[in-house]
N, C-alpha and C positions, 0 to 999 in steps of 0.2 A: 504493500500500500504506500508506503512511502517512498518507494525508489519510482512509484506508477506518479506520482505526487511531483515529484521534483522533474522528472520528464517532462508531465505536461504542463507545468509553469514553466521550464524553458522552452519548451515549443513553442509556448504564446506568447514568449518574449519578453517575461514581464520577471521584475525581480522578488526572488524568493522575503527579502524585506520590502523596506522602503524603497531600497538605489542609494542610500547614504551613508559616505564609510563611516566605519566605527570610530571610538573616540581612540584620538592617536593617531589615526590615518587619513592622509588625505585622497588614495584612491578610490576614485568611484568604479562602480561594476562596470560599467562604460569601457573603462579604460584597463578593463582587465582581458585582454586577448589572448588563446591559447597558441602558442607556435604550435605550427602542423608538422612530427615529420612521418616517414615516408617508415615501414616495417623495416629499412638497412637503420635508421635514424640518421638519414642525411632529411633535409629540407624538402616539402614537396614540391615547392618552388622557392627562388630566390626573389624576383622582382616579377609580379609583385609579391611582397613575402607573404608565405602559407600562414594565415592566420584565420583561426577563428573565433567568434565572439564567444563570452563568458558560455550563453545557455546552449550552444551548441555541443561545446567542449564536455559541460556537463552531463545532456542528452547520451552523446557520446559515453561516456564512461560507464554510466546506468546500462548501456546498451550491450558493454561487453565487447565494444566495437575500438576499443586505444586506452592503453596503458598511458597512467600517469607518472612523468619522468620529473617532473618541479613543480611547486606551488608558488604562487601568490602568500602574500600575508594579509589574505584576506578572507573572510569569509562567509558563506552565503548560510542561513538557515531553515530548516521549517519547522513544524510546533516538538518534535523529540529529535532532531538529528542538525547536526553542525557536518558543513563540508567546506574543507579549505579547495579556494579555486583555485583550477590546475594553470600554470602558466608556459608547461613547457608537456603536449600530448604525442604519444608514436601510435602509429596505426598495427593490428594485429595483423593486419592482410596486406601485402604489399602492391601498391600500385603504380602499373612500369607505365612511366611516362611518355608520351606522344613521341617521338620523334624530330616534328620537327613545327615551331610555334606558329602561332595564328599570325596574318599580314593584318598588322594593327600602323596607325602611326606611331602607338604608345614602342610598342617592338620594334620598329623601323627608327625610331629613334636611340632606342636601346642599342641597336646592332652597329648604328654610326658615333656612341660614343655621346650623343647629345652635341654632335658641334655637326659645322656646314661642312660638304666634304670637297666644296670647291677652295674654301678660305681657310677654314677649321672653326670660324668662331660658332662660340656658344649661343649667340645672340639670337633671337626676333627668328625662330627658326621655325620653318614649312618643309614641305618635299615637293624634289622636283625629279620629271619625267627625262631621265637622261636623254633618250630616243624621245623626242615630243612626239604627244598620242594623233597629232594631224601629220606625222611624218609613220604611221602607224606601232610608236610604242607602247609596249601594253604596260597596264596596272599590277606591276608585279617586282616580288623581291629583287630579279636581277636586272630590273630597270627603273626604281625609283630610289632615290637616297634624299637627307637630310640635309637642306637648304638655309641659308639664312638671306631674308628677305632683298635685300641689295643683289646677292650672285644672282637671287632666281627670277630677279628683273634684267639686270645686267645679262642673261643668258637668253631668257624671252624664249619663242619656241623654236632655237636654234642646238643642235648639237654640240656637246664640249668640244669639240674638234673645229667647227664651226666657227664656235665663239672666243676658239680660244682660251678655254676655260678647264685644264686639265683633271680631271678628277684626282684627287687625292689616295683614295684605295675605290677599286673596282669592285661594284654590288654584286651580293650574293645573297642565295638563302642558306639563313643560318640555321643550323639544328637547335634545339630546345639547349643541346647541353653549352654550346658557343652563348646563347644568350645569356646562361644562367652566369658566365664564366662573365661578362659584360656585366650583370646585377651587380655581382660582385664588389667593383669597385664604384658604384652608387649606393652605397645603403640606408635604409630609412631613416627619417631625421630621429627616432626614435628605437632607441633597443633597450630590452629588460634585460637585465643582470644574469637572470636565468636561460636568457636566450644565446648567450654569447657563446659559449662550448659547442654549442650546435651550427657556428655560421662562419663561416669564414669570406671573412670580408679584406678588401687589401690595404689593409691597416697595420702600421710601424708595429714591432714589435718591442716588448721593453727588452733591457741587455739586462 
């Protein structure tokens, strides 16, 4: 009854209290998200990173569906039972990854490092059609890249070759595991303590 209990107040998304931390703490359930990893315990994804919200995580664990590897210092209740939120969950079944990512601009940005790849700046940046689509290039990984707004004026619907405008690295499509290796060295503006063993990001090391 009560694991039935605590399932379905996280299914409906609503918090097993109020939503307000306890005295002493300033996290709210909000802000309590469980990293996701994968049955090896690498990351299910890196960018954007595998996280899930507190009641799903919970859900989860009631379900017999991911082991908990860290908590929170925080806690969720119902009328006889306290449960510290997991902040860091593995999955019991492992799930082998796609091959190779979705054509997003979020990914095509990813894959160029976030800068133009005729200039390199990070700026005011678009994607442009190396092959322009009235000279028949298509919509696709090995013909669009990461622009910043001047080159992809300055190029117009003219060829790099054309315009004179040599591409920096030649587009390609990348596998999931290239992108993830790219996440890498972008990591979210935000990481829990308990999450850092699990992620390698390309960050100094101390001596």
């Amino acid at each position: 009854m009560l694991q039935a209990e605590l399932i379905e107040r996280a299914a409906q998304s609503r918090s097993v209290m109020d939503g307000s931390p306890p005295a002493g703490s300033t996290r709210h359930l909000s802000d309590c998200p469980a990293l996701v990893l994968n049955a090896d315990y690498t990351p299910l994804s890196y960018y954007p990173l595998s996280l899930w919200p507190w009641q799903t995580a919970i859900k989860a664990v009631f379900l017999e569906r991911v082991d908990i590897v860290a908590h929170y210092e925080r806690e969720v209740h119902s009328p006889s039972f306290t449960l510290q939120l997991p902040s860091v969950i593995a999955l019991r079944q492992y799930v082998k990854p796609s091959e190779f990512p979705a054509f997003t601009r979020f990914n095509l940005f990813l894959r160029d490092r976030f800068s133009c790849q005729y200039c390199g700046s990070p700026h005011h940046l678009t994607f442009d059609h190396v092959v322009p689509r009235r000279l028949g290039g298509r919509t696709s990984w090995e013909n669009v890249v990461a622009a910043c707004s001047p080159c992809n004026l300055r190029k117009g619907g003219r060829t790099p070759r054309q315009a004179h405008m040599p591409l920096l690295i030649e587009p390609i499509r990348p596998t999931n595991w290239q992108l993830q290796e790219r996440g890498r060295a972008f990591p979210p503006n935000y990481l829990h303590d308990t999450w850092r063993d699990w992620l390698y990001w390309d960050v100094e090391l101390e001596a």
